[in-house]
FITORDO-583513 format. One line per 4 residues: number of its first residue (from 1); for each residue x, y, z of C-alpha. Coordinates in steps of 0.5 Angstrom, whole numbers, plus 500, padded with zeros to 3 digits. Example, Ala and Ser with C-alpha at 12.3 -4.5 7.8 and 13.67 -1.06 7.14 Angstrom:
<sites>
1> 525/491/516 | 527/498/514
</sites>
This chain:
<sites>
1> 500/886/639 | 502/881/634 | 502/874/632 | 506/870/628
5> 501/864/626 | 507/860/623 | 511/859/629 | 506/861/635
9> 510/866/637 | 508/873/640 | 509/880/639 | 508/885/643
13> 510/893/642 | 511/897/649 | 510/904/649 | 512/906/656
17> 519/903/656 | 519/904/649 | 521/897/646 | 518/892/642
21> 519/884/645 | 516/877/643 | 514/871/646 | 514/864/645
25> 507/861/645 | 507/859/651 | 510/866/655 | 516/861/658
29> 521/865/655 | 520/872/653 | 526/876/649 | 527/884/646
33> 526/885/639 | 528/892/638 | 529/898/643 | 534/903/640
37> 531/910/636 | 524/908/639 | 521/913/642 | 513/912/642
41> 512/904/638 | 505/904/636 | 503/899/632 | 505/892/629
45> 504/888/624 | 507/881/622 | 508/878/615 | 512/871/618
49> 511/868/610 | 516/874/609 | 520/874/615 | 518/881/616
53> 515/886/622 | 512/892/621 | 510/898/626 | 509/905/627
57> 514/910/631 | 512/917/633 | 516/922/638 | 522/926/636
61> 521/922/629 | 515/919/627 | 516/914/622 | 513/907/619
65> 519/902/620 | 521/895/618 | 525/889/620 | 526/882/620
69> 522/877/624 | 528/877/629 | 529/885/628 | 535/885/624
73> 535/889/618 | 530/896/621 | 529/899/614 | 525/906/615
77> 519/906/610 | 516/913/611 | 519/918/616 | 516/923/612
81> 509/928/612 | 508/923/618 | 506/926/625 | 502/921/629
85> 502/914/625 | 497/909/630 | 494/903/627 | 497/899/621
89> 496/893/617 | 498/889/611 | 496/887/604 | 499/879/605
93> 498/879/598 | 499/885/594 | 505/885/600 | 501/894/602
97> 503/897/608 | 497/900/611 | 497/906/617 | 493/911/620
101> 495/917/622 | 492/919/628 | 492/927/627 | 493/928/620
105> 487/924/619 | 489/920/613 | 490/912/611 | 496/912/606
109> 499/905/603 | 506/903/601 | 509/897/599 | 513/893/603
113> 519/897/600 | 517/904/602 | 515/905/594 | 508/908/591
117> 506/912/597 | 499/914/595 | 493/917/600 | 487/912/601
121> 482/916/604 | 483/924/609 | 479/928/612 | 474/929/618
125> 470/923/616 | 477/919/620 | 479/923/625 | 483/920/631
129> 483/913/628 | 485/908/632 | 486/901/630 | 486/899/622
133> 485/892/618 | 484/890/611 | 480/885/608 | 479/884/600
137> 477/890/598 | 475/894/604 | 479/897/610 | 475/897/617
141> 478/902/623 | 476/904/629 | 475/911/631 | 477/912/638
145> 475/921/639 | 477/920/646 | 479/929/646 | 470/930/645
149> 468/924/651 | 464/920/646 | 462/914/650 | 461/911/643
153> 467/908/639 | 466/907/631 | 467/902/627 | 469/905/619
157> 469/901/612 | 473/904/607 | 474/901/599 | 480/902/599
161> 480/903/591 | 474/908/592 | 475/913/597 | 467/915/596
165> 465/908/598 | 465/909/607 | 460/907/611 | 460/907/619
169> 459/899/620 | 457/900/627 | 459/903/634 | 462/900/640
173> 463/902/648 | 471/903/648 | 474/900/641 | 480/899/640
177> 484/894/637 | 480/892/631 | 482/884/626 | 478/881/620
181> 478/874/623 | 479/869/616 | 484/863/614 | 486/868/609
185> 489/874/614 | 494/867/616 | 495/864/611 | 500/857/611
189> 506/855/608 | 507/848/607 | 514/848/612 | 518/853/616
193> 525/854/619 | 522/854/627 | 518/847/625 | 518/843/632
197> 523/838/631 | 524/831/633 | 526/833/641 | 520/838/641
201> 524/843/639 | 522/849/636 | 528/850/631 | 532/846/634
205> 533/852/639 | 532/851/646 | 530/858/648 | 525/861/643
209> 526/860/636 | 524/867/631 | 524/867/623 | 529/871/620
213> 528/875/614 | 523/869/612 | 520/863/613 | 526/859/612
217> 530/862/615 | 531/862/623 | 535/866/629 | 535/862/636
221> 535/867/642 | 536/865/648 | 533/868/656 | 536/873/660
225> 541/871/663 | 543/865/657 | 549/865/652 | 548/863/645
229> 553/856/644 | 558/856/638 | 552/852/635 | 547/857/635
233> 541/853/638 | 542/851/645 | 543/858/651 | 547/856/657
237> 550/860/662 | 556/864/662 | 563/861/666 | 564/869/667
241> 558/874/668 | 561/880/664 | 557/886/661 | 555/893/662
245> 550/896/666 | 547/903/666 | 541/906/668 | 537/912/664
249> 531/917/665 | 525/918/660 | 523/912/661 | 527/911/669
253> 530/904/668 | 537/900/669 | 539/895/663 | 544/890/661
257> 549/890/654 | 554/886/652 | 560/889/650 | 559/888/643
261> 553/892/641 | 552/886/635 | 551/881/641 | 543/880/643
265> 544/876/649 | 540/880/655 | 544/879/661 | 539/882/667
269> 532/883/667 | 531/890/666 | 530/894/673 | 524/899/671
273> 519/903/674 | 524/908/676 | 525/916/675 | 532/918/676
277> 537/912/677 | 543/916/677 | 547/912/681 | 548/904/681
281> 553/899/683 | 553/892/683 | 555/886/688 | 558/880/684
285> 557/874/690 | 549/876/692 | 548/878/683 | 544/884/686
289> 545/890/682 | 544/897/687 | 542/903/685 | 540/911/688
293> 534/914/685 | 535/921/686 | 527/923/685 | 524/918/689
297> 530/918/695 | 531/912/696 | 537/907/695 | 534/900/693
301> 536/893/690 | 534/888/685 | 538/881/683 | 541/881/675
305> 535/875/674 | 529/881/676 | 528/878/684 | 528/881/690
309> 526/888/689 | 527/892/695 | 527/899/698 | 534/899/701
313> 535/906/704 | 527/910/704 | 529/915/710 | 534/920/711
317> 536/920/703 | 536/927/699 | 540/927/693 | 544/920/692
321> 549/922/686 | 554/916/687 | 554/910/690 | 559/904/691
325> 559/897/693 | 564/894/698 | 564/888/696 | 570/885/702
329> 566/888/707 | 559/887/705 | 558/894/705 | 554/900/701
333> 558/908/700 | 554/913/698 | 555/920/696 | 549/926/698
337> 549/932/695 | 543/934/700 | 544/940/705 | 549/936/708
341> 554/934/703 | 555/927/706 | 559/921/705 | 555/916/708
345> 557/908/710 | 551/902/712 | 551/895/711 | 548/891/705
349> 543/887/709 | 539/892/714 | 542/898/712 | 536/903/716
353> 540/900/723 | 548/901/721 | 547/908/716 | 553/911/718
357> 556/918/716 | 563/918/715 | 565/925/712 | 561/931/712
361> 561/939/709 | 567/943/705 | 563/939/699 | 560/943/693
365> 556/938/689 | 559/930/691 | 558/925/686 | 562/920/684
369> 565/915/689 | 569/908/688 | 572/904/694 | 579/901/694
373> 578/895/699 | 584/892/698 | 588/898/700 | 582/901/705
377> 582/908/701 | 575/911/697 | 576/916/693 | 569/922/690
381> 568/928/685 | 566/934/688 | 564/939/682 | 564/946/681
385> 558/950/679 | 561/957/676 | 567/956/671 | 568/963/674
389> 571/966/680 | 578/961/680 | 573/955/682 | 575/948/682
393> 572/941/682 | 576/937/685 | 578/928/687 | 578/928/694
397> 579/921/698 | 579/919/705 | 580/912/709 | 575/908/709
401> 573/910/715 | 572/918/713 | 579/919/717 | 585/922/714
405> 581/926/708 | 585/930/704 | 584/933/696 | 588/929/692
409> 587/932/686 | 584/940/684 | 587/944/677 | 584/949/674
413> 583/945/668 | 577/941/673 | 571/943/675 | 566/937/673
417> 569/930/675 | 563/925/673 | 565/919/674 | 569/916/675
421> 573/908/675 | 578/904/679 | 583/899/677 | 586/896/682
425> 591/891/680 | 595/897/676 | 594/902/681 | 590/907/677
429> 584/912/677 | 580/914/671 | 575/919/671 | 572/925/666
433> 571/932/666 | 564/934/663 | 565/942/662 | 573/940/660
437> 570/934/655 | 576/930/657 | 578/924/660 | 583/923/664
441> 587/917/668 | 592/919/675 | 596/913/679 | 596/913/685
445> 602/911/688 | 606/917/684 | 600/922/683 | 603/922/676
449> 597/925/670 | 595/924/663 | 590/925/659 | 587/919/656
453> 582/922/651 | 579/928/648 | 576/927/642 | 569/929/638
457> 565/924/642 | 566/928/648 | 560/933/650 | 557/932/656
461> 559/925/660 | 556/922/666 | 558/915/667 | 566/912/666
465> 568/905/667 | 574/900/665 | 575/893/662 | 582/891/662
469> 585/896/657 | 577/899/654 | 574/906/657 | 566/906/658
473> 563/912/658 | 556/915/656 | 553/921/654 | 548/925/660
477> 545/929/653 | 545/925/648 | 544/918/650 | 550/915/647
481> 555/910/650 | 561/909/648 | 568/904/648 | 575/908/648
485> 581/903/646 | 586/906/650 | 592/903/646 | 589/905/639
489> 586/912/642 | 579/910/638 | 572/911/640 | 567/907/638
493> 560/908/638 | 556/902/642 | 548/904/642 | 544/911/642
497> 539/911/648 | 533/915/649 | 537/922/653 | 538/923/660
501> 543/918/661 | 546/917/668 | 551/912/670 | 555/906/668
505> 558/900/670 | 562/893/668 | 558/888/672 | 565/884/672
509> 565/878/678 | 573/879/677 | 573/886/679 | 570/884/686
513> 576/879/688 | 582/879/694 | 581/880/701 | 582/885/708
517> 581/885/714 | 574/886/714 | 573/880/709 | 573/874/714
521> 568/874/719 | 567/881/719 | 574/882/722 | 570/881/728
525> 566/888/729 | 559/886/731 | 555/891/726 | 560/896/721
529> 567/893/719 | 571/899/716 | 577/898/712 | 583/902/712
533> 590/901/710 | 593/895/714 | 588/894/717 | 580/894/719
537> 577/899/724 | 570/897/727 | 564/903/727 | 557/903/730
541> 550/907/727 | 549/914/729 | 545/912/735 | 550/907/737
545> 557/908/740 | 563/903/740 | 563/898/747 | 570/901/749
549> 571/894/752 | 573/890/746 | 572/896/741 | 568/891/737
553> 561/891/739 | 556/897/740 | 551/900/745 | 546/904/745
557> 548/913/746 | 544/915/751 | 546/922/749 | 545/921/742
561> 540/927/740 | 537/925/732 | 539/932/728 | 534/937/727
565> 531/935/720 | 527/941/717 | 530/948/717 | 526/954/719
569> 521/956/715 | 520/948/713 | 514/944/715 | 516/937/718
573> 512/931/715 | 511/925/719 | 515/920/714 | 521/926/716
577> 521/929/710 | 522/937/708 | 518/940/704 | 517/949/704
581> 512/951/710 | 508/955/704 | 506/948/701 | 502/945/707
585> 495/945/706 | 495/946/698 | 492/940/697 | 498/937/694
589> 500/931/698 | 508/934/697 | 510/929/704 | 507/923/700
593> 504/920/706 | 499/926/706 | 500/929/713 | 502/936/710
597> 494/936/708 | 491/933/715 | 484/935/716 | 487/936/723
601> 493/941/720 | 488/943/715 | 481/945/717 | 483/952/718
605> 486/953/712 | 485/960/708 | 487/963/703 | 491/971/701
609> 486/975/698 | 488/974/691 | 486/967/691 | 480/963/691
613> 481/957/696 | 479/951/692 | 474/945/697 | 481/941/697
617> 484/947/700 | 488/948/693 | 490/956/693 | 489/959/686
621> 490/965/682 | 482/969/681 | 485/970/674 | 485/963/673
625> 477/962/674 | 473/960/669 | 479/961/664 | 477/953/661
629> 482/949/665 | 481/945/671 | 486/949/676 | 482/947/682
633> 483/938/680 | 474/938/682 | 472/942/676 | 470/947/681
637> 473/953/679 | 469/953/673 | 463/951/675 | 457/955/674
641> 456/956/680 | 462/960/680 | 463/962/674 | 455/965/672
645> 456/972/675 | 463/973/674 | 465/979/668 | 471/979/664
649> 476/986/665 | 475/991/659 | 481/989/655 | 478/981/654
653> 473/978/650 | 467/974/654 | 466/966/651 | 459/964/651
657> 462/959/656 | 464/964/661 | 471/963/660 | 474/970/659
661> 480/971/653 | 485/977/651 | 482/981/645 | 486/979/641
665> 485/971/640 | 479/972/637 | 478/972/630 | 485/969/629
669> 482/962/627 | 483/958/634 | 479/955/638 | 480/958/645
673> 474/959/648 | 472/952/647 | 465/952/643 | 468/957/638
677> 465/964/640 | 471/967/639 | 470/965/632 | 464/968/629
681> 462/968/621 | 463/976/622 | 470/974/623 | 475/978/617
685> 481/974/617 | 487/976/616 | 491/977/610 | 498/972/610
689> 504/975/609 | 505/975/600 | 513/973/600 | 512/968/605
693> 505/965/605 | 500/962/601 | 493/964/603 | 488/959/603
697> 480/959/601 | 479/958/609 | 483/964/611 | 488/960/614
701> 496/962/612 | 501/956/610 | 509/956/608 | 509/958/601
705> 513/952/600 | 508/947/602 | 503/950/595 | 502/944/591
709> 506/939/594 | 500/935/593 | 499/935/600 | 492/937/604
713> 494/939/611 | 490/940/617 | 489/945/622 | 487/941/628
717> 491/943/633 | 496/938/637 | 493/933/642 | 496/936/649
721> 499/929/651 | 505/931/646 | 508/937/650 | 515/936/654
725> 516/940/660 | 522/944/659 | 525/949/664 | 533/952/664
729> 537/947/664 | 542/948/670 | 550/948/670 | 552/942/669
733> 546/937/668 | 539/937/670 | 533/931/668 | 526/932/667
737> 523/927/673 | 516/928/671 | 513/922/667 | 510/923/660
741> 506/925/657 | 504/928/662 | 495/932/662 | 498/938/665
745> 504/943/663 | 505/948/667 | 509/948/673 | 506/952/680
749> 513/955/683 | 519/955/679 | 524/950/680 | 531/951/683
753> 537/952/680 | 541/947/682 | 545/942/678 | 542/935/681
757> 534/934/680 | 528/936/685 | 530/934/693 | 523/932/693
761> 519/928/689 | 514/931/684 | 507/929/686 | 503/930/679
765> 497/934/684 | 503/938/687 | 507/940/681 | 502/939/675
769> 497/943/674 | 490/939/672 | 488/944/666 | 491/942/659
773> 493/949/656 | 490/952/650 | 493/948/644 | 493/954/641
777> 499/958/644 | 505/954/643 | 510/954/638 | 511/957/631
781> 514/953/625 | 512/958/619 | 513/966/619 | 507/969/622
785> 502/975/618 | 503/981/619 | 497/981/624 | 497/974/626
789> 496/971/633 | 499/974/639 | 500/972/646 | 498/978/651
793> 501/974/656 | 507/973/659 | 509/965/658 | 512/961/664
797> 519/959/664 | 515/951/663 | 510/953/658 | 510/948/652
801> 515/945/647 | 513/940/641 | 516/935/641 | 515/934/633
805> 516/938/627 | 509/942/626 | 508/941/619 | 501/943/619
809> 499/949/623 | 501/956/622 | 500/956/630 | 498/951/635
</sites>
């Protein structure tokens, strides 16, 4: 965080959802500031007097940024030989920019330009450097080495103009941030843009008010759910709720945007803390936002002003790809690629006691569905996995009540229909093919079909939705969301969002309008009201049936049998979930209300003779003992105990820790058995490859482009929080679920090849194995010698992937 001494405001830099934002003194009103192209925000610094805030970025480009106080005007600074830039700070006078970067293990400066770069101190001295300040002549940080558990965290000084002059000013528990206190890192000016004025206004502003790109200069924001007026100063309510809405993975969250990119009101409070939202839709009258998270199997809601979060659907839910309001008849569709491949039906309100299923089976892969109230018709995608084969997608649609289904458009140029949008008044459907990489519109009374666009931006769309005569689209891969003129035939780019990217909506409140049947007093059915044209037809849950008395009212059905839930070879949770009969008793909760590891179901659990059984019941490979990695979750497989007496096989070398390792890592500069065994004196290192690579004194090879660059790079291998899981990517999309960074890497049973994501949720004790990998075997960014390190044996599919360019190994 960051303070603006001038006007009070705070700044604050979020790195998990990956955005910086700011708030007024008082914490009433809270806006974003920035959270497009960040990745990983770091730190943050601020020169109100200049108008200027400058913060460190690192993921899939590390980079110093800076912009105006109001976060117009993002410059990058150094987005080069930069991996993990952390703590940064500001000469105020000199107008320098100080950062740390925690793995090459240097303190550069730069003018607030990104000018006369030059490097202030490197080497082991400030390894794992944390937090950074300055004052006079001296820079101070804190030394947070978290990798070696030191129960002590170092405050360093360094003279900035003499790099020789270092001193350990003390050491504290858990350091941290770090600040000089002194009226000279704030000093004042004698007026700003945000004075309070005579109605106790910041700036005149009724929200907040931040600094532009100086001190006398302003920008007035306003609160989520707030429009700035034509006199730029006092936020009111819009007449007319109007803007987009989309949901994202990495991280899970669901967001507003204006339709104009260049806009910065917020027009809901972000729904966060989710995993895979790939469904949502929105209820204009109740302002709740609905949306399908497909890794946790729930079906939930939350208003647009950030209240009344709540699970709508926990139970009975596989893999929710589509979901659609009815907003005449209060009602929630959804699609569910599970084992059944169902269309189901449930009110808004008690969902759990009216969930209905309307269509079942001859599907391959449901997705998208959009309901036509006025008319009593829905129509869904159902897409094709193999382009081969004379396989088809198709749009399929029924009444509303699930009868008269039919196909009602399938060609050999459909295979993956995503999304799809309705417009009602003028009849049309419109929706995008993902494998054809086209949009496409048909009308409704006739069938007649055309072809919208199929342009450049097109690669893999996911979402689609219309306003008046405007398309919406974005990008599952690439994070981009797109506008398409549909008059002009021009595609304009509105914002890049951190891949995947799921579904899209226009919240329009005038999209929900009309009336039918079910509209006044819910056409008089007791429970669900199910619209079909010309008329309304009365449904019950599956455990009820229709009173055949007056056909609107239901009673309970004595011979109601609930379905069998779990197939052979199954294990059935008490929560009624499904998980393999194989994973019960691994010490992974995989039911998630832990009753597949009851003591009771578990007490007499073994283990195959080629595993050891673990105290929590876990069953791992023998030949992951004592190998260094904590595969057991309690240290136990490599604990002296069971380690002491064990011996490694003839063709592995024997650490001093017990730990065993192929031959074939010794020698080669790498630290794998983890106290340096494997890297005695008598090592004879290998020469380095003479047309490719530079050898330097300490035996270790570098690209030979890299020779007298007036660069020191450094052999410290990469933390492990810096890996992506990564796996194939099925036929047509797939989503990473897991949380990152993650302190395990590599996954226990391999994952199905299916175009959605996991059908259960990943606990991390189940699916995430506890060790770190060896951060010596990953990837290769220069030509190896000849007789450089080799892997002996073989990698998971899931084995690690750095997610930054790896300017300063040989190998990690």
């Amino acid at each position: 965080m960051a303070i603006d001494w001038l006007t009070g405001n705070f700044y604050f830099v979020d790195d998990v959802d990956d955005r910086i934002f700011v708030c007024n003194g008082g914490g009433s009103f809270c806006v974003t500031l920035l959270e497009q192209e960040l990745y990983n925000p770091k730190g943050l610094a601020l020169d109100p007097t200049m108008g200027k805030v400058f913060f460190t970025d690192y993921g899939q480009i590390p980079k110093v940024e800076r912009c105006d106080m109001d976060g117009q005007n993002r410059t990058k600074l150094v987005d080069s030989k930069i991996v993990f830039p952390h703590g940064i700070t500001l000469d105020l006078v000199n107008r320098l920019v100080y950062w740390a970067d925690a793995y090459l293990d240097y303190i550069e400066v730069v003018d607030y330009e990104g000018k006369n770069r030059h490097t202030i101190i490197q080497g082991l001295l400030i390894e794992h450097l944390y937090g950074l300040t300055v004052f006079e002549n001296y820079l101070y940080a804190t030394n947070s080495d978290n990798a070696n558990m030191q129960p002590k965290t170092s405050v360093i000084r360094v003279n900035r103009f003499n790099r020789t002059d270092y001193q350990v000013v003390t050491r504290v528990d858990k350091g941290g941030a770090l600040h000089v206190y002194h009226q000279q890192r704030q000093p004042p000016v004698r007026s700003h843009a945000c004075e309070v004025d005579q109605f106790k206004k910041a700036g005149g502003c009724s929200d907040i008010c931040l600094l532009g790109n100086s001190h006398k200069t302003r920008t007035c924001r306003c609160q989520t759910g707030f429009s700035l007026g034509s006199d730029g100063k006092i936020c009111k309510k819009p007449d007319r709720e109007l803007f987009l809405v989309y949901g994202k993975g990495r991280p899970g969250v669901i967001r507003g945007m204006d339709i104009n990119p260049k806009v910065a009101d917020e027009y809901m409070i972000p729904i966060e803390n989710l995993m895979n939202p790939r469904a949502l839709d929105f209820h204009a009258q109740s302002g709740f936002i609905y949306f399908a998270d497909a890794t946790s199997f729930i079906i939930g809601r939350q208003g647009i002003d950030g209240t009344g979060r709540e699970g709508v659907l926990k139970e009975g839910i596989h893999t929710v790809e589509g979901i659609a309001v009815d907003w005449m008849a209060d009602n929630l569709y959804w699609t569910d690629d599970g084992p059944k491949k169902c269309i189901s039906v449930a009110r808004l309100e008690k969902a759990s006691q009216t969930r209905k299923t309307l269509v079942e089976g001859k599907m391959t892969h449901p997705r998208a569905i959009v309901v036509d109230p006025l008319h009593g018709w829905m129509y869904w995608t159902d897409w094709e996995e193999d382009p081969k084969e004379s396989k088809r997608g198709k749009i399929e649609r029924a009444w509303m009540d699930g009868t008269n289904r039919d196909v009602f458009l399938s060609s050999k140029t459909v295979l993956w229909p995503n999304g799809l949008s309705l417009d009602i008044p003028a009849g049309l459907l419109y929706w995008v093919d993902a494998y054809y990489d086209r949009i496409e519109m048909v009308h409704l009374n006739s069938s007649e079909r055309k072809t919208v666009y199929e342009g450049k931006e097109l690669s893999h769309a996911f979402g689609l939705c219309h306003y008046k005569h405007f398309l919406f689209w974005n990008e599952y891969r690439s994070g981009s969301i797109y506008q398409l003129d549909t008059i002009t035939g021009v595609a304009t780019l509105l914002r890049n969002e951190r891949p995947p990217i799921f579904e899209i909506r226009m919240y329009d409140s005038q999209q929900q309008q009309g009336t039918n049947a079910c509209r006044p007093y819910n056409g008089g059915c007791s429970s669900l009201c199910l619209a079909i044209p010309g008329g309304r037809s009365c449904a019950c849950a599956e455990d009820q049936i229709l009173n055949p008395a007056d056909n609107t009212s239901c009673t309970a059905n004595p011979s109601y049998l609930p379905p069998p839930q779990c197939q052979p070879g199954e294990f059935a949770c008490r929560n009624n979930r499904c998980i393999q009969d194989r994973w019960k008793c691994d010490g992974d909760n995989d039911c998630l209300d832990n009753s597949d590891e009851a003591l009771e179901l578990c007490h007499q659990h073994t283990c195959p003779t080629d595993r050891f059984k673990c105290h929590n019941n876990r069953c791992i490979p023998l030949r992951w003992l004592c190998d260094g990695d904590n595969d057991c979750g309690n240290d136990e497989d490599e604990s002296n105990t069971t380690c002491s007496a064990r011996t490694c096989p003839p063709n592995q070398f024997s650490c001093a820790s017990g730990r065993c390792i192929p031959i074939s890592w010794t020698c080669d500069l790498d630290d794998d058995c983890g106290d340096r065994s494997d890297e005695p004196d008598s090592c004879a290192y290998p020469t380095c490859f003479p047309l490719t690579q530079f050898t330097c004194n300490n035996g270790r090879c570098i690209n030979i482009n890299w020779r007298c660059d007036n660069e020191t790079l450094l052999t410290r291998p990469l933390p492990v929080t810096e890996r992506l899981l990564i796996r194939p990517l099925p036929v047509p999309e797939t989503l990473l679920t897991l949380p990152l960074p993650v302190p395990k890497t590599l996954l226990t049973r391999p994952l199905p090849v299916t175009e959605t994501p996991l059908t259960r949720p990943p606990p991390v004790t189940e699916t995430l194995l506890t060790p770190p990998l060896p951060v010596t075997k990953t990837l290769l960014t220069c030509p190896l010698p000849v007789t450089g390190t080799l892997l002996t044996r073989p990698l998971p599919v899931t084995e690690t992937l750095l997610t930054l360019p790896l300017p300063v190994t040989r190998h990690s």
